[in-house]
C-alpha angles and dihedrals in degrees: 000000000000121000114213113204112219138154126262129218129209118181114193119197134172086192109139090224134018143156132237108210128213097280127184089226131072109249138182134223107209117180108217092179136001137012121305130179115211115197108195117162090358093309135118125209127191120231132190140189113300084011114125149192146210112213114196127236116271087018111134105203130140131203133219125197116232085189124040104255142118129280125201125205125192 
């Protein structure tokens, strides 16, 4: 097994919407506080505090916060 080395990058928002663009690398939506709603292929999905989500590469999806919090991405 080989281990790559690479940097990892946590974004942290307390932004009350945002979009998570179709990125070429896998990301997840972690909500550190409050209530969030992630619509991702005409679904939503309900989020609370310490839930989180994978988000696969190339996906387009955004997020709004139904309580005030804090959402991490990585």
């Amino acid at each position: 097994m080989k281990l790559i080395r690479d940097r990892v990058q946590i974004t942290v928002s307390d932004d009350l919407n945002g979009k998570l663009s179709g990125e070429k690398d896998l990301r997840i939506l972690y909500v550190y506080e409050g209530q969030a709603v992630l619509h991702l292929d005409g679904t939503d999905v309900s989020l609370r505090r310490d839930d989180f989500y994978v988000i696969n590469s190339g996906d387009a999806a955004d997020y709004r916060m139904e309580q005030p919090g804090f959402t991490g991405m990585i």
